[in-house]
N, C-alpha and C positions, 0 to 999 in steps of 0.2 A: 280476667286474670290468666285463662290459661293462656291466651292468644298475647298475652305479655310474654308467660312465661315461655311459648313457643319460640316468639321473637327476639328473647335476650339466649335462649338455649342456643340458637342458629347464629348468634353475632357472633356468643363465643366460639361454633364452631367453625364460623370462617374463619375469626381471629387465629385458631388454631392451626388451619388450616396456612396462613400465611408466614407464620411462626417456621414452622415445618418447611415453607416453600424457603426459607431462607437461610435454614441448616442445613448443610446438604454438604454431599462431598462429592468431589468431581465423579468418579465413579456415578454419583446416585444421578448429575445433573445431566451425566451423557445417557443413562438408561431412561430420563424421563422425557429428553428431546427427543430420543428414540419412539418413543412411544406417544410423540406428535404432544406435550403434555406445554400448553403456552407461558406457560411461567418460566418452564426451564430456558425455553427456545430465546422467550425474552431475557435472561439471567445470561446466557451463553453471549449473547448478541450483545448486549452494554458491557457485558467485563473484556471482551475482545475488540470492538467498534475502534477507539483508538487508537490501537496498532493497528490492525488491518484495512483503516483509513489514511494513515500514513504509508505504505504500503501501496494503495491503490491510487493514490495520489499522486505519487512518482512517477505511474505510467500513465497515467490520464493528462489530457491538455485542459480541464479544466477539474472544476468542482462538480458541476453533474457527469461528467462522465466517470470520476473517479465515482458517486456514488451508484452509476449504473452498475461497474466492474463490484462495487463491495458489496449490492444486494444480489446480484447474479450470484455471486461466490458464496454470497451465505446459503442461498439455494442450494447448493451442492455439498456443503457443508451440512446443512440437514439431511438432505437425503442419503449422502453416504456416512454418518455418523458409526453406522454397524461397521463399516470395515475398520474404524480408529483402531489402532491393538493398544488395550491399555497398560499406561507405566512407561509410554515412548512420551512425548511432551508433545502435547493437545497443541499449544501453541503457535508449535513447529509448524503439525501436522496442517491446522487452518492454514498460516501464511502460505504453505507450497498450492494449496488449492486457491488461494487469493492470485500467487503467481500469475497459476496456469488460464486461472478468469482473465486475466488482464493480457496475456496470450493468444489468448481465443482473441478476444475483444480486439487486439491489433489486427489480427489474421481479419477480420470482418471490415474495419476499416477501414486500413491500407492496403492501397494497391500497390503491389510488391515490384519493384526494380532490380537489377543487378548491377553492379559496380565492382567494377577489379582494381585493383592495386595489388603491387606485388610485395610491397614492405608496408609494413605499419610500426608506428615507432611511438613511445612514453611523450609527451607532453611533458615542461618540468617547468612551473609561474617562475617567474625572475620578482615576484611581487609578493612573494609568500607571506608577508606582514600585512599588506592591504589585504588581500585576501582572506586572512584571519578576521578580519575585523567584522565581517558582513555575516549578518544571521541567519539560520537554518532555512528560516519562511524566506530568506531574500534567495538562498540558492534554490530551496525548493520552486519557486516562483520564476526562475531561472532553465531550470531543467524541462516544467511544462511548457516553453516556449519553445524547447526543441522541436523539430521534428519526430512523427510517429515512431520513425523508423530508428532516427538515431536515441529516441529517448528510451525505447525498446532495448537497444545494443546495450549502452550506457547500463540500465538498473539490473538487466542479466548478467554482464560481466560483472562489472564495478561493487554492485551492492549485492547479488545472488551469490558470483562468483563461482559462475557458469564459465567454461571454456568456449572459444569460437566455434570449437564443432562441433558442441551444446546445442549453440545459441544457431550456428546453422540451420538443425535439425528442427529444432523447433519454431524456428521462424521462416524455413524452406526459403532459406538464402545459403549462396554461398560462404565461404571462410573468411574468403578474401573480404566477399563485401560485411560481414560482421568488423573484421578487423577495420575497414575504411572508414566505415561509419562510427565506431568508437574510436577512431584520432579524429574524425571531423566533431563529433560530437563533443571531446573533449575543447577543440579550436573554439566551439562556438561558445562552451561554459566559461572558457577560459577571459572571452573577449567582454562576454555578457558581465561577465560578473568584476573584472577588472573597469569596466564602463561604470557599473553601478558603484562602484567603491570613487571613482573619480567625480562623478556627479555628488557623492554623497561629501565629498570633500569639499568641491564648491559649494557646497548649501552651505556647511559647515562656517566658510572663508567668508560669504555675505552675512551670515547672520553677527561672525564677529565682526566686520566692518560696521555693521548699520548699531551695532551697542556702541 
């Protein structure tokens, strides 16, 4: 009986124990991944995972490498947790360190070229209704087919909105070649995704012929 009663004492106390791991307020969840505490770390890690796989996946050419770039960055993320200041948005604070993983990440991959141009100029579709039509996952699947370099340029200007001599600095390229490679970059989304909306029309054009 006691060896029962040992073992239903102890179930309650995990149970309690789990109860607790899942009331928590952001405050208590960054002082317990601070304190290497695996519940939190996993709680931190699933409620962020979504966005900052979307996120990493922008810069990555594929799906493993985007989840190289998003467990590198939670690495860092754990260990620099003590400098968060709290009451600024946790959220934020991850994405810029998701960034700068995926910065790193191109620096390691790519070998770096320079390109000059001396204008760079807006892109503007004459197709902006087809182009509406094509889904997130079609452009997202779009953009990983760029190049390192211009898919690099593209998510720091375009989605960060980072300046060219941001995006210089931290990709130890010139101005010029930031600006070149964000109007080729745009060229190339432009064509990609104007291709796939025409293909997706004739799929469209054979399936009503053959009904």
């Amino acid at each position: 009986m006691r060896g029962d009663g040992f073992t239903q004492t102890t179930r309650i106390s995990n149970c309690m124990d789990i109860a607790l791991s899942l009331d928590y307020k952001e405050e208590d969840l960054i002082t317990a991944c601070i304190r290497k505490e695996r519940w939190a770390q996993k709680v931190l890690y699933e409620e962020h995972y979504p966005k900052m796989m979307g996120v990493c996946l922008r810069y990555a050419g594929s799906q493993d490498e985007a989840l190289d770039i998003l467990h590198e960055g939670f690495i860092k993320v754990f260990k620099n947790l003590h400098r968060y200041e709290p009451g600024t948005s946790l959220n934020s604070w991850i994405r810029r360190i998701m960034v700068n993983t995926a910065i790193d990440y191109y620096r390691k991959m790519v070998r770096r070229r320079t390109e000059d141009i001396e204008t760079a100029y807006d892109l503007s579709t004459t197709d902006a209704d087809a182009l509406s039509q094509i889904t997130e996952k079609e452009i997202l699947q779009v953009i990983q087919e760029l190049s390192p370099a211009y898919r690099a340029v593209f998510n720091l200007y375009i989605v960060e909105g980072y300046s060219h001599k941001e995006i210089a600095d931290l990709l130890k390229i010139t101005e010029s070649t930031s600006r070149s490679n964000l109007v080729k970059a745009r060229l190339k989304l432009q064509e990609a995704l104007l291709r796939k909306n025409s293909l997706g029309a004739e799929k469209a054009n054979v399936t009503n012929y053959e009904r």
